[in-house]
N, C-alpha and C positions, 0 to 999 in steps of 0.2 A: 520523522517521527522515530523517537529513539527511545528505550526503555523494552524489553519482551513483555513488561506485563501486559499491555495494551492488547497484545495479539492474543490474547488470553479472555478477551473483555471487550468484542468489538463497539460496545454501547459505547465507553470510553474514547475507542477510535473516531467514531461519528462526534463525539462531542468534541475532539482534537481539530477535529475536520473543519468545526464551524467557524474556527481563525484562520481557514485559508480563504482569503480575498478570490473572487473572477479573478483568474488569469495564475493564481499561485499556483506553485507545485510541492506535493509533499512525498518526500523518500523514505522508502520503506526497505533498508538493506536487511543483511544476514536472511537473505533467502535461501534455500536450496533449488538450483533450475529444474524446473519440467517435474518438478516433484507435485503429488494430489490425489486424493480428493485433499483443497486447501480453504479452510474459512476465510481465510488474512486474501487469495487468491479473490476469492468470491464474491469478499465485500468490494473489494478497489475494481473491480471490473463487471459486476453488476452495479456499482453506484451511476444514476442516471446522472449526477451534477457531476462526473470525474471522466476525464478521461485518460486511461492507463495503458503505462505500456511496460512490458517487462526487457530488463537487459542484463546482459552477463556479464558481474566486476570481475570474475576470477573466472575459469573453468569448472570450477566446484562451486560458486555462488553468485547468487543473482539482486538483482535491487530493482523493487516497481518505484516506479516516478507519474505520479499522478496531478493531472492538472485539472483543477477545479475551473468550470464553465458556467 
C-alpha cells in the first residue's frame, strides 16, 4: 500500500484492504519503529481478518506486512 494519503483516511485503507485475497499480504512501509500512540498501528493489528507483524527495513524505519485470513 503505497501513497501517505491513505494513512490519513483509514476508511480508504479498509476499502484498499478488500483486494487482498485469503492468504495476500499487504506492506505498509516508511514507518517509524516503536513509534505511538499510532492509528495506521491500530488499524493493521486490531483488524480481526489480518494478521500483522511489524519489522525493521533500516534502524530508523520500519514496515508492517499484513496477511489477510
Amino acid at each position: 500500500m503505497d501513497g501517505a494519503g491513505w494513512k490519513l483516511d483509514l476508511a480508504a485503507a479498509a476499502r484498499m484492504l478488500e483486494l487482498v485475497a485469503p492468504g495476500g499480504l499487504a506492506v505498509v512501509d516508511d514507518m517509524t519503529p516503536g513509534y505511538g500512540p499510532d492509528p495506521v498501528r491500530d488499524f493493521f493489528f486490531g483488524n480481526s481478518e489480518l494478521v500483522t507483524i511489524e519489522i525493521l527495513t533500516t534502524p530508523e524505519t520500519a514496515a508492517l506486512l499484513a496477511t489477510r485470513v
